[in-house]
C-alpha positions as CSV (number, residue, x, y, z in Angstrom):
1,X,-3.8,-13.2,-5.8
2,X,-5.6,-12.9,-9.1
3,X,-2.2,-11.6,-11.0
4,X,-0.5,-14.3,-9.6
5,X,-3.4,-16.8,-10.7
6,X,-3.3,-15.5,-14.5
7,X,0.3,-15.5,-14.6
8,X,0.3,-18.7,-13.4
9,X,-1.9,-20.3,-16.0
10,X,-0.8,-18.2,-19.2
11,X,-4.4,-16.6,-19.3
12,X,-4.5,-14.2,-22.3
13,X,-8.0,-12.6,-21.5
14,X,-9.2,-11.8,-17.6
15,X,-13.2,-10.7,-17.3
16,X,-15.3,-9.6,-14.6
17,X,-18.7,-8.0,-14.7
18,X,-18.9,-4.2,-15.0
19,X,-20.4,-4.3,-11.4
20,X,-19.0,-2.6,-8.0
21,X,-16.3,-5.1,-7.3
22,X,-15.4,-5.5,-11.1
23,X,-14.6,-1.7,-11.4
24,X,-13.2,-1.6,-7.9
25,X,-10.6,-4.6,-8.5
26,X,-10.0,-5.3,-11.8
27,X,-8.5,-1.7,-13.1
28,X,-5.8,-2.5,-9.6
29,X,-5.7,-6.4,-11.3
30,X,-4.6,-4.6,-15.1
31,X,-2.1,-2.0,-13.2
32,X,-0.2,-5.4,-11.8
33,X,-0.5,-7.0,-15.3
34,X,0.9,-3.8,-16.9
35,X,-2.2,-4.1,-19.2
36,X,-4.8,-1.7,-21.0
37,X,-8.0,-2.7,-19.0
38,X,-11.2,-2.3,-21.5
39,X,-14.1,-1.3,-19.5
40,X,-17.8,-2.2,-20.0
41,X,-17.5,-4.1,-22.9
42,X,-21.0,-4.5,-25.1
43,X,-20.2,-6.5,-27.8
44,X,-16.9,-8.6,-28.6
45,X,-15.7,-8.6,-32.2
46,X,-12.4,-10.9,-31.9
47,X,-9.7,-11.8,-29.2
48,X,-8.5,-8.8,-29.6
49,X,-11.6,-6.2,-30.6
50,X,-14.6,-5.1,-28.3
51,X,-17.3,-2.3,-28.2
52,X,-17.8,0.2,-25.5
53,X,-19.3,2.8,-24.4
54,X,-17.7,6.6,-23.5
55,X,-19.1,10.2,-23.0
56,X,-21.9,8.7,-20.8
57,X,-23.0,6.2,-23.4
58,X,-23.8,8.7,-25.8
59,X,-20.7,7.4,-27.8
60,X,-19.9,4.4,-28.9
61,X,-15.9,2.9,-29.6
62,X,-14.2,-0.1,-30.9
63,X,-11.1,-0.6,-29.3
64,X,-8.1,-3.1,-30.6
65,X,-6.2,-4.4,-27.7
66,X,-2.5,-5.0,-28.2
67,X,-2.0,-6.1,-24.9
68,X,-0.7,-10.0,-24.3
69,X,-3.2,-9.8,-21.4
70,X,-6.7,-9.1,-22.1
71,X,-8.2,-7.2,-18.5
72,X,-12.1,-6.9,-19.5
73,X,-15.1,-5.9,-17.7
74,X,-18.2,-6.6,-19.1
75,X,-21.4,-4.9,-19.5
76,X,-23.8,-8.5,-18.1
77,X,-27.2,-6.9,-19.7
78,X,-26.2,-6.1,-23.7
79,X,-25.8,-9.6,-23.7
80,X,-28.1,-12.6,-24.0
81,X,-28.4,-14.9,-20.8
82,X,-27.0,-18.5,-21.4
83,X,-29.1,-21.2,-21.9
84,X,-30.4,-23.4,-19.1
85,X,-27.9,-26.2,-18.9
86,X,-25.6,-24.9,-21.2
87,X,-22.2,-26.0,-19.2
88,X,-19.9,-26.4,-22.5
89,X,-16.7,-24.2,-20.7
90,X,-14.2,-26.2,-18.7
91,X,-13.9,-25.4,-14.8
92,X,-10.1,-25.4,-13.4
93,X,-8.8,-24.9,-10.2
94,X,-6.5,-22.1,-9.4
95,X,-3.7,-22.4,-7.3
96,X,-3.0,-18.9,-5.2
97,X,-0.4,-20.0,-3.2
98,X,0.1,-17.2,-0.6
99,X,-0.5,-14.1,-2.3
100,X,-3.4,-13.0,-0.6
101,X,-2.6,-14.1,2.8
102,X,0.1,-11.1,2.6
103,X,-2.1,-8.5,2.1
104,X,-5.6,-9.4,3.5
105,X,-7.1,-10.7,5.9
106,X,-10.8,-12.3,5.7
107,X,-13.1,-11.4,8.4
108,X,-17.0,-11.4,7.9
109,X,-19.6,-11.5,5.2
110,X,-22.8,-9.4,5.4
111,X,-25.2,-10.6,2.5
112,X,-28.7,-8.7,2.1
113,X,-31.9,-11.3,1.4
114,X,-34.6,-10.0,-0.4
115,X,-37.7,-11.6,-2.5
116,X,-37.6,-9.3,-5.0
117,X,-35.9,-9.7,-8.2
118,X,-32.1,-9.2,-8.3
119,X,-31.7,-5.6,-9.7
120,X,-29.1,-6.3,-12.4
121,X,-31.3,-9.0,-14.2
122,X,-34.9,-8.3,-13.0
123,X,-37.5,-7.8,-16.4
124,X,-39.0,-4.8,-14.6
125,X,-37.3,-2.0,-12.4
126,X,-39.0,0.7,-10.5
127,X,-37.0,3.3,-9.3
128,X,-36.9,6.4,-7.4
129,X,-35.0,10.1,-7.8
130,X,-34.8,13.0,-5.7
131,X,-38.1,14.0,-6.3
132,X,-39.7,12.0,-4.0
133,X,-38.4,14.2,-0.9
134,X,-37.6,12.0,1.4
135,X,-37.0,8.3,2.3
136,X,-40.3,8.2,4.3
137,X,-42.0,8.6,0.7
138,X,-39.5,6.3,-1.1
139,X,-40.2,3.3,1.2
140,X,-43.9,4.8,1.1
141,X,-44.1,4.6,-2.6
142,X,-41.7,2.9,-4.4
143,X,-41.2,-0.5,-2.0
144,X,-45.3,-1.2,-2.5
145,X,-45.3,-0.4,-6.4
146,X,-42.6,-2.6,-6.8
147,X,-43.8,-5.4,-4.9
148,X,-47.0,-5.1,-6.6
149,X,-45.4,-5.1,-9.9
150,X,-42.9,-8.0,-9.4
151,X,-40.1,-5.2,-10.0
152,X,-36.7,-4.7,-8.9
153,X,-36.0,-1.4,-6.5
154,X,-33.8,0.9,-8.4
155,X,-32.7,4.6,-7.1
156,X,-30.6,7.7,-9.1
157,X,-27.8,8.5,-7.4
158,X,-29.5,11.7,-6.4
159,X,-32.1,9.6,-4.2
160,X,-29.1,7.5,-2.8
161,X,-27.0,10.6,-1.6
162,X,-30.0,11.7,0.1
163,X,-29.9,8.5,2.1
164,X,-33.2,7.7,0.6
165,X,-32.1,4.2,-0.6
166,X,-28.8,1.9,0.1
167,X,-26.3,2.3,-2.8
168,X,-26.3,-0.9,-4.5
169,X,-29.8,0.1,-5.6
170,X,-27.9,2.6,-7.5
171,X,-28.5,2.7,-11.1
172,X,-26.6,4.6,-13.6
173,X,-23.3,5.3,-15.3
174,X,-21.3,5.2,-11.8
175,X,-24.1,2.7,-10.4
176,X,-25.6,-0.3,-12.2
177,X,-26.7,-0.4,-16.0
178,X,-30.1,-2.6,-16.7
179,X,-31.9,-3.2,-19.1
180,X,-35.4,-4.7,-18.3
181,X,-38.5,-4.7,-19.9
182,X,-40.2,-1.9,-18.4
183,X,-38.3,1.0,-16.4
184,X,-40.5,3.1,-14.2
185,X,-39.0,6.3,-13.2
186,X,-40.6,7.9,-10.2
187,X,-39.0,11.5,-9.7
188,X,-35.7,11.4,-11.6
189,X,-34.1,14.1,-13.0
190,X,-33.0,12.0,-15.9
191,X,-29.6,13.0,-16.1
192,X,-27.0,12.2,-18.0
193,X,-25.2,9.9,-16.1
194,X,-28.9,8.0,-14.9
195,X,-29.6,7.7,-18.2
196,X,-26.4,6.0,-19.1
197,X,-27.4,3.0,-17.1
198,X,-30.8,2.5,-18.0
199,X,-31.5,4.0,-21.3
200,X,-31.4,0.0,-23.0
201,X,-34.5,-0.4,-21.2
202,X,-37.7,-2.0,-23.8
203,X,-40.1,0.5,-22.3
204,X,-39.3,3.6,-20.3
205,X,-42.2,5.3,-18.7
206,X,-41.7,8.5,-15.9
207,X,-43.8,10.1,-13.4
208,X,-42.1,13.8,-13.0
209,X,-43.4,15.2,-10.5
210,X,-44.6,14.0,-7.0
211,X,-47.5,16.3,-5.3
C-alpha cells in the first residue's frame, strides 16, 4: 500500500521513525521501491546527505543517497521537538486503492494505557537489567522509583528476555534509543548494544549491583 502511495504521488523522500514498526516495514517498503533505505538517520545535511550511526553507535557515517527515492528512518530523539503550533507542512490525502486489501486483513487493536511518560520522549528514564533477578524485584523496584520520580520504565534486553519486563520497554541498539535528562540504570550490564540506545542521555547515573 505504501509503494503504491509514493509511486503514486512522485514522492522523492519516504520517512518513518527508527521505532519497531519503522524498522519492521520500511526496509520491506525500500525492497519494493528498489531503493537504498538509510537507517536511523541523526542529522540531515541535504536531500540527498544524512548522518548515521554504525558499529553500535560508536561510529559515525555520512551517506550520499543516489537513489530517486529517498526510504529514511529516523532517529526521533537527536532531534529537537517542534514547536507548539508549528503546523507549516501541507497535509494530503493518499489514495491506496486496493493494495492492501490483497494482502491483509485488519482484525483488532490492543493499545496499552499508562500514566507514565511515553518512553521514547520522557525527560527521565529508569530502567532495569538482569541484575535485578527476577520480575518480582523489577515490579518491586523499578515501577515505585519511577513513579516517584515522574520517569519512564525502561528495561535492557537482558531484563526483557528474562520476562522481567514487556519488550517495548526495551531500550537499546535493537530496542529504543532515548535520550532524556537523567538515565537511571538499575542492574545493567552496560553493554554494548544498551549503550547504543541510551548513551545521548544529559546525565547517566547506575546502581551495579542489587543485594
Amino acid at each position: 500500500m505504501l509503494a503504491a502511495l509514493v509511486k503514486a504521488g512522485n514522492y522523492t523522500h519516504v520517512l518513518a521513525p527508527h521505532s519497531a514498526v519503522g524498522k519492521n516495514l520500511f526496509p520491506r517498503l525500500a525492497a519494493l521501491l528498489d531503493s537504498q533505505q538509510v537507517s536511523d538517520v541523526m542529522k540531515i545535511e541535504s536531500e540527498d546527505t544524512f548522518v548515521r550511526p554504525f558499529y553500535a553507535g560508536n561510529a559515525i557515517a555520512t551517506v550520499k543517497s543516489s537513489d530517486a527515492i529517498k526510504v529514511l528512518t529516523i532517529r526521533p530523539s537527536a532531534f529537537e521537538a517542534a514547536a507548539a503550533g508549528d503546523a507549516s507542512a501541507a497535509v494530503e490525502d493518499g489514495q491506496s486503492g486496493t493494495e492492501g486489501e490483497k494482502r491483509a486483513e485488519w482484525v483488532s487493536e490492543a493499545l496499552t494505557k499508562s500514566e507514565r511518560p511515553d518512553l521514547g520522549s520522557a525527560s527521565r528514564v529508569v530502567s532495569g537489567g538482569r541484575g535485578l533477578k527476577n520480575k518480582e524485584n523489577f515490579d518491586k523496584i523499578i515501577t515505585p522509583l519511577a513513579d516517584a520520580l515522574g520517569a519512564a520504565v525502561g528495561a535492557s534486553r537482558a531484563a526483557v528476555d528474562s520476562g522481567y519486563a514487556d519488550n517495548s520497554l526495551q531500550v537499546g541498539q535493537t530496542g529504543k534509543v532515548v535520550a532524556p535528562e537523567l538515565y537511571l540504570a538499575v542492574g545493567i550490564s552496560g553493554a554494548i548494544q544498551h549503550l547504543a540506545g541510551m548513551k545521548d542521555s544529559k546525565v547517566i547515573a547506575s546502581i551495579n549491583k542489587m543485594r
